[in-house]
Every structure is written in structure tokens, then in C-alpha cells.
C-alpha positions as CSV (number, residue, x, y, z in Angstrom):
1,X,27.5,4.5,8.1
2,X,25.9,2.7,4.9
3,X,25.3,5.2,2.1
4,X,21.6,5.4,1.4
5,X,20.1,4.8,-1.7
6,X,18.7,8.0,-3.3
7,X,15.0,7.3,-3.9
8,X,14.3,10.6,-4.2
9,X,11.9,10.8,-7.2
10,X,10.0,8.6,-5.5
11,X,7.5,9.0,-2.4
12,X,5.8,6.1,-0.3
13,X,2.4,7.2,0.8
14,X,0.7,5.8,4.0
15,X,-2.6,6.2,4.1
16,X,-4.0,5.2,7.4
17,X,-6.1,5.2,11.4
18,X,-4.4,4.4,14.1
19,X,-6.8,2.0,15.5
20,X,-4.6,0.2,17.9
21,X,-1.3,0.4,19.6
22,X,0.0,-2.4,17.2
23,X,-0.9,-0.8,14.2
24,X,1.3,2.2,15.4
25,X,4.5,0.6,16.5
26,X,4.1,-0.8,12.9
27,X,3.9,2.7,11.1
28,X,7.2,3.6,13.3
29,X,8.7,0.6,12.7
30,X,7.9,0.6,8.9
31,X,8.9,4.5,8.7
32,X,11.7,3.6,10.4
33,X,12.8,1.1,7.8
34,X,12.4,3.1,4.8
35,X,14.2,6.0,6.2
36,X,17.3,4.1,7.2
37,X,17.8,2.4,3.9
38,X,16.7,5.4,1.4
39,X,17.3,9.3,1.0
40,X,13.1,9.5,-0.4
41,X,9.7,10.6,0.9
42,X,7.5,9.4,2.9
43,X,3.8,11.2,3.6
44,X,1.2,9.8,6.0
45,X,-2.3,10.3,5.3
46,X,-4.3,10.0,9.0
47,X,-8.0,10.3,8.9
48,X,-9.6,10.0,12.3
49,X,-12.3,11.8,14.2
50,X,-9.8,13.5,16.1
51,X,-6.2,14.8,15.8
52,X,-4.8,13.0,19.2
53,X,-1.3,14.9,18.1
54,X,-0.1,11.4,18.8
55,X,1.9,11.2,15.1
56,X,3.8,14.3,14.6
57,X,4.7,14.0,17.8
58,X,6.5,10.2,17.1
59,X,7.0,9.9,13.9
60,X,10.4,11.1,12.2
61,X,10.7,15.0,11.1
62,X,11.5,14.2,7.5
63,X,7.7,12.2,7.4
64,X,5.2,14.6,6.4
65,X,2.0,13.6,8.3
66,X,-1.6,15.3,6.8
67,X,-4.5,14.7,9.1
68,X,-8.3,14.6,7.9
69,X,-11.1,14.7,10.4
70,X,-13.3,12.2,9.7
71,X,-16.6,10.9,11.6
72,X,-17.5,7.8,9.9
73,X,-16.1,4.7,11.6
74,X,-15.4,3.0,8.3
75,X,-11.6,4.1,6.7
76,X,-12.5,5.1,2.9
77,X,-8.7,4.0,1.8
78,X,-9.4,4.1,-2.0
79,X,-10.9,8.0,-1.7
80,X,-8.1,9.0,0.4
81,X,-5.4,7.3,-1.8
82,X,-6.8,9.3,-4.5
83,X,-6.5,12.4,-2.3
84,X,-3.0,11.9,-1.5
85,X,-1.9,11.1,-5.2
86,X,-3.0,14.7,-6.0
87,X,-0.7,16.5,-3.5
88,X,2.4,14.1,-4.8
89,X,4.7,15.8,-7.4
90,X,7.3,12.9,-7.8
91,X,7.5,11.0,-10.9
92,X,7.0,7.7,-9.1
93,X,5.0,6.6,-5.8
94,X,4.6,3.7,-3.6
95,X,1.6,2.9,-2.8
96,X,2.0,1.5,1.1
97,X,0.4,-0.3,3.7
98,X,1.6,0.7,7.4
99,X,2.4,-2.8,8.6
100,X,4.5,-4.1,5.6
101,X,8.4,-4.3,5.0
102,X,9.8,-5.2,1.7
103,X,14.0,-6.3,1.9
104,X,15.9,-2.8,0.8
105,X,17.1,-4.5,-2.6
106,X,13.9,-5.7,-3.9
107,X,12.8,-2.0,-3.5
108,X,15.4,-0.6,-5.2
109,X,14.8,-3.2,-8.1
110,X,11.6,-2.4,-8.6
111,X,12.0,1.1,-8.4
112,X,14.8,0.4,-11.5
113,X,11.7,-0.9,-13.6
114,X,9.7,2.0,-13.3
115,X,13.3,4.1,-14.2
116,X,14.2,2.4,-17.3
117,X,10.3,2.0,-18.3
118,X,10.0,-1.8,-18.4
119,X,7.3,-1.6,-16.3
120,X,4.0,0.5,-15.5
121,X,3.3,-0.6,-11.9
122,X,5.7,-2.8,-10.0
123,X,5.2,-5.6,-6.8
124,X,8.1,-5.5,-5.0
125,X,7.9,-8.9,-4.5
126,X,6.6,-12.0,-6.0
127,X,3.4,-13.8,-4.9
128,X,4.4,-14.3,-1.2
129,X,3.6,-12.5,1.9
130,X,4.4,-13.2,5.1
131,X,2.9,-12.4,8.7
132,X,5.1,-11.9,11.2
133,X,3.4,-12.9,14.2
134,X,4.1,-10.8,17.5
135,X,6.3,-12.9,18.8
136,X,8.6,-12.4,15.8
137,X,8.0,-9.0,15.6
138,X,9.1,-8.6,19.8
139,X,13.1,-10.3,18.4
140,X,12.8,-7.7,15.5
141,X,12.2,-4.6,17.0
142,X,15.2,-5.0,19.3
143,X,17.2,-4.8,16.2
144,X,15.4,-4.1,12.9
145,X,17.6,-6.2,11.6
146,X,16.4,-7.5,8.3
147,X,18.2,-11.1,9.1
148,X,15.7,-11.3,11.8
149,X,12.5,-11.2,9.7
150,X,14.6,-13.7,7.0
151,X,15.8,-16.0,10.0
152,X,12.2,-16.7,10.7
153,X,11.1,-17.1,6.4
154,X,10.3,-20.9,6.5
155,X,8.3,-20.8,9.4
156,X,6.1,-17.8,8.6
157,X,2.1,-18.0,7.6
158,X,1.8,-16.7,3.8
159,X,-1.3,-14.6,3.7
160,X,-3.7,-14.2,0.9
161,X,-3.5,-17.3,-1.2
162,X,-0.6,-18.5,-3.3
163,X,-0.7,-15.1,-5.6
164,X,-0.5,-12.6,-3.0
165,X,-1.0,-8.7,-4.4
166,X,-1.8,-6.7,-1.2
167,X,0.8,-4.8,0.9
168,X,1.9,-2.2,-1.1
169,X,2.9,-1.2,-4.9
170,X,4.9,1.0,-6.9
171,X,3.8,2.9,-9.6
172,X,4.4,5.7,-12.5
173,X,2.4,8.0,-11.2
174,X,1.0,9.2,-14.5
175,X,0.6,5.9,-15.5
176,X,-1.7,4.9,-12.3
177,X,-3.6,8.3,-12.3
178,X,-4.4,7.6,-16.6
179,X,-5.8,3.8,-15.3
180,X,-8.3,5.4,-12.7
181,X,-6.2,5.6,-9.3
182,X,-7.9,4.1,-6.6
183,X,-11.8,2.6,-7.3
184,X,-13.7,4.5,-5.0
185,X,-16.4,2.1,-5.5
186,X,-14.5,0.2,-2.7
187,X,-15.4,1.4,0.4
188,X,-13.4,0.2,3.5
189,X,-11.7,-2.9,3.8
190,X,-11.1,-5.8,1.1
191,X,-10.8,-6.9,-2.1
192,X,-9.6,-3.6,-3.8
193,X,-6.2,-5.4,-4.2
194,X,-7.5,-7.6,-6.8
195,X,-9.6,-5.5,-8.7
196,X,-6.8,-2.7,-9.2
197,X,-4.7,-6.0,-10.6
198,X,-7.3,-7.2,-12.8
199,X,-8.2,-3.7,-14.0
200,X,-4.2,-3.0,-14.7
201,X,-4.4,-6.1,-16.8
202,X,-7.4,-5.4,-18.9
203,X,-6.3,-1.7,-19.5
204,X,-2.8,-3.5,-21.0
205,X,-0.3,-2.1,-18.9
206,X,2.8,-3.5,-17.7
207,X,2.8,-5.3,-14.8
208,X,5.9,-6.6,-12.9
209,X,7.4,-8.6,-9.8
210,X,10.6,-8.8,-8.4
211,X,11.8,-11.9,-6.8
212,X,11.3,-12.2,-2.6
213,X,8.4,-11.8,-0.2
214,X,7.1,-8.9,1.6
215,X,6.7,-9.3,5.2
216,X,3.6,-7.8,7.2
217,X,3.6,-7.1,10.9
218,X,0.9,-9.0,12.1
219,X,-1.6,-6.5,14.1
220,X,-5.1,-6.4,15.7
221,X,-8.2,-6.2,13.6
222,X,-10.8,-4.5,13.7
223,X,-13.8,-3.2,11.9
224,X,-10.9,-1.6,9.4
225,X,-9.3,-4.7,9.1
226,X,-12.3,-7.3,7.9
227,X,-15.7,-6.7,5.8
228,X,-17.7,-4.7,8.0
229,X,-21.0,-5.9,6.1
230,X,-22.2,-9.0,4.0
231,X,-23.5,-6.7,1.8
232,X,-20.0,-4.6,1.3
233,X,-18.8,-8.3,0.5
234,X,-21.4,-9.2,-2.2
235,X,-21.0,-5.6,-3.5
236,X,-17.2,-5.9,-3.8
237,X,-17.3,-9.3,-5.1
238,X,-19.2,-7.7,-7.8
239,X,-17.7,-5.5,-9.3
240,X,-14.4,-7.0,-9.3
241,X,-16.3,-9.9,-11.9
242,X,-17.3,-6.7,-13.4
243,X,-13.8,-5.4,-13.8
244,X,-12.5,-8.3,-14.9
245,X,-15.3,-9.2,-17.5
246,X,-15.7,-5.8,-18.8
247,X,-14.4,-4.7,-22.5
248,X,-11.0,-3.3,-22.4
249,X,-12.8,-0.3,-24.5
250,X,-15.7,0.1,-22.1
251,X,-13.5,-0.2,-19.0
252,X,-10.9,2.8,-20.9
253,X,-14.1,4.6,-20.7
254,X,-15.1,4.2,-17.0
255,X,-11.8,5.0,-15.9
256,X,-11.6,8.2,-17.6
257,X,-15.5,9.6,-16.0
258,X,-13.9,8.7,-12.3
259,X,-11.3,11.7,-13.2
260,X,-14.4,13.7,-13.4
261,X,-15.7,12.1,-9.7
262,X,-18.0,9.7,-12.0
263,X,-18.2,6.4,-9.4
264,X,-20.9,5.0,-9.2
């Protein structure tokens, strides 16, 4: 049996609704994954209008698994990220999505940046992910063999544009909760990836990427999965110009009245 790495001051938090059958084989299978390769964390963060029971019931007993009720059909990620960071006392966190894998060594690469302080935040890969498409994903849940996903690299769709910065992060948490957490002035799906980036960069912190792709289990979507509104668009588009046009001073300054629930 292969000797997991021990990523225990570390904790990968899934925030997430289970909105379609996809979207839960991916948390298991994504669970799954980090468990077998690392001795860590793992807390999912279900907010739904009603506790079906369905997760504690499937996934592993060493994932903790919070559920909020919640009425509103639209998934406020950024507020709950925030809520989870709160409850998490370990020194670093991954920030994850529930459909992505990143290979086991790019992981524990990144993770060795945050260690040795060469970095602030960490992708734990560079520029490129990939969708696995559910034909792919049928051969690699047989095995969850990594080679599977790797076999398949070339012929995979890369999804985001050439400088891909979604799927999940990792971070020192005091670090991420001094630069402002999660905006909360991004509410459901979209664009949130780039304006935490841009934000990072304009604060001055250190930003890194290790070498390799990510791969994404490709899944329905839904209103939780696309702008639910033209106007959520425009508004998002908005302030990420904002964010990235902003004075390094005045942005310092905004981050630090969200600590006090200051959004706007």
C-alpha cells in the first residue's frame, strides 16, 4: 500500500449544491482522490433548501460535511467560502471546486511553496484546464487511475482561455483572510476567479504555479453553472475593471471594511 503524503496542516474545502447526479459522482470521485493520495482534511460545505441526508450518507467518514438550509435558488459561493474559512484552524487551505482533480505531485508542490514561504497563494497548476468529457470520465471511474485522465491530455478541450485560474487554489490562510477572502460582491456563478487574481496582484502578494493541468469532470449545468442574469454579468464585469483599476492603497482599504461585513 503507497504511503500517503501527510497534508495535514492543510484542509481542502468544498463548498457546494448538489444539483445533479453528475455533480455528485464528481464530489465522490474528487473526495475519493484526495483521500487516497493524502493523510489531510477535507470539509464540504452543502447549502440546499433541504438536507436530503444524501452526503453523509456517501461520502467518506473522515470528510466532514456541514449543511446550511438555504431558500434562494442562486448558490452564494463567495459568502459561504468566507463561512467556511472561519471554522478552519489549519495553517493552509485549498480552496476547491467539486469536479476538479489536480495529479498528486503537483499538489504536494504547491503545498511546499506555501511551507517554505515562496509563495502567498498557489495554482496547482499552470494556465491549462482540461474537461473531461463523460465519456472519459465512464474509463476513469472504473479505475481512478490517474494514467487514464493523462492518457486522454492531447485530446481534451482546455476551458477558460489560454490563462486558466478557476478550479481550485491553495492558500496561507492568514494571508487570504488579510487580502479580503472571498468578494461577496459576487453573487452566484462567474467571474470571481479573475477578480480574486487581479486583486492578489494589486495587493502585492505572491502568486505561484506549478507546472501541469488540472482536470475538471465535465458535468451538467444549470442555473449554478452560467450567469443567471445579464445584469449579474454587467455587474460582475464591473467591478472586476474596478478591482483591477483601483489604487493598491484604496483597494488595502476596501479589503480591510469587508472584515467588518462592509460589501457593498
Amino acid at each position: 500500500m503507497t504511503k500517503k503524503y501527510d497534508l495535514t496542516d492543510l484542509t481542502f474545502i468544498i463548498p457546494l449544491r448538489i444539483d445533479s447526479i453528475d455533480r455528485l459522482e464528481n464530489l465522490l470521485c474528487c473526495t475519493q482522490y484526495i483521500l487516497t493520495h493524502f493523510q489531510t482534511h477535507i470539509t464540504v460545505w452543502e447549502a440546499d433548501a433541504r438536507n436530503a441526508m444524501i452526503l453523509p450518507k456517501l461520502l467518506h467518514p473522515d470528510v466532514k460535511h456541514q449543511f446550511q438550509e438555504d431558500n434562494d435558488p442562486i448558490f452564494y459561493r463567495t459568502y459561504y467560502i468566507n463561512q467556511i474559512i472561519e471554522t478552519i484552524d489549519t495553517p493552509y487551505v485549498a480552496v476547491w471546486d467539486a469536479d476538479v482533480i489536480a495529479p498528486k505531485e503537483q499538489i504536494i508542490n504547491s503545498v511546499k511553496l506555501l511551507r517554505e514561504n515562496e509563495a502567498d497563494f498557489v495554482y496547482p497548476y499552470r494556465n491549462v484546464l482540461l474537461n473531461v468529457p463523460p465519456c472519459v470520465k465512464k474509463i476513469y471511474f472504473k479505475s481512478y487511475d490517474m494514467s487514464v485522465l493523462t492518457r486522454f491530455t492531447s485530446g481534451l478541450h482546455a476551458m477558460y482561455g489560454p490563462k486558466a485560474i478557476g478550479g481550485g487554489f491553495m492558500v496561507n490562510r492568514e494571508k487570504y483572510i488579510e487580502a479580503g477572502m472571498e468578494n461577496e460582491n459576487y453573487y452566484g456563478w462567474g467571474l470571481e476567479d479573475g477578480e480574486r487574481y487581479h486583486r492578489w496582484d494589486r495587493l502585492g502578494y505572491r502568486i505561484e504555479h506549478v507546472d501541469g493541468v488540472m482536470y475538471h469532470l465535465d458535468h451538467s449545468r444549470g442555473i449554478n453553472s452560467a450567469f443567471h442574469s445579464n445584469d449579474q454579468r454587467y455587474i460582475k464585469t464591473k467591478e472586476q475593471h474596478r478591482i483591477r483599476n483601483i489604487s493598491p492603497e484604496s483597494l488595502r482599504a476596501e479589503v480591510n471594511s469587508w472584515a467588518k461585513g462592509e460589501h457593498s
